[in-house]
C-alpha positions, 0 to 999 in steps of 0.5 A, a space after each residue: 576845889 571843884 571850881 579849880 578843876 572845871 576852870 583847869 579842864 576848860 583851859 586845857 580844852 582850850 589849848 587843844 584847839 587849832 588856830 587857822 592861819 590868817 590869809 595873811 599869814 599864808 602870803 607870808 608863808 609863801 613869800 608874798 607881801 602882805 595882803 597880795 592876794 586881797 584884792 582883784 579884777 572882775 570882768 569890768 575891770 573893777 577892783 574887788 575885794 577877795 574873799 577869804 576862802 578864795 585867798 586861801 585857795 589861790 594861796 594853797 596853789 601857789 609856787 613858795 617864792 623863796 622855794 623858787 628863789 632858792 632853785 634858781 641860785 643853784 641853777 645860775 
């Protein structure tokens, strides 16, 4: 009966934890195509790889398309 307790305890444990969205799911949140924010330009023009704590930040200070989609309907 012990072991059910500690294994019952651990489970619940775990189901109080906070998952972090994927920078995928953010661009989906927003209203962009997956991965949109995954790649960039550096000073020589080269294509880079983004990271992903830039992905969210640049994500977080993003306008949601579909917000804006949504004003602009009522105003035409």
């Amino acid at each position: 009966m012990k072991n059910y307790v500690m294994l019952t305890e651990a489970r619940s444990e775990e189901a109080k934890k906070i998952r972090r969205l994927t920078p995928t799911e953010c661009e989906r949140l927003q209203g962009f195509p997956d991965n949109f924010t995954k790649y960039g330009i550096d000073e020589k023009g080269e294509q880079i790889e983004i990271s992903d704590t830039q992905r969210y930040k640049t994500l977080g200070n993003a306008v949601t398309v579909n917000v804006i989609k949504e004003i602009m309907k009522q105003l035409l």
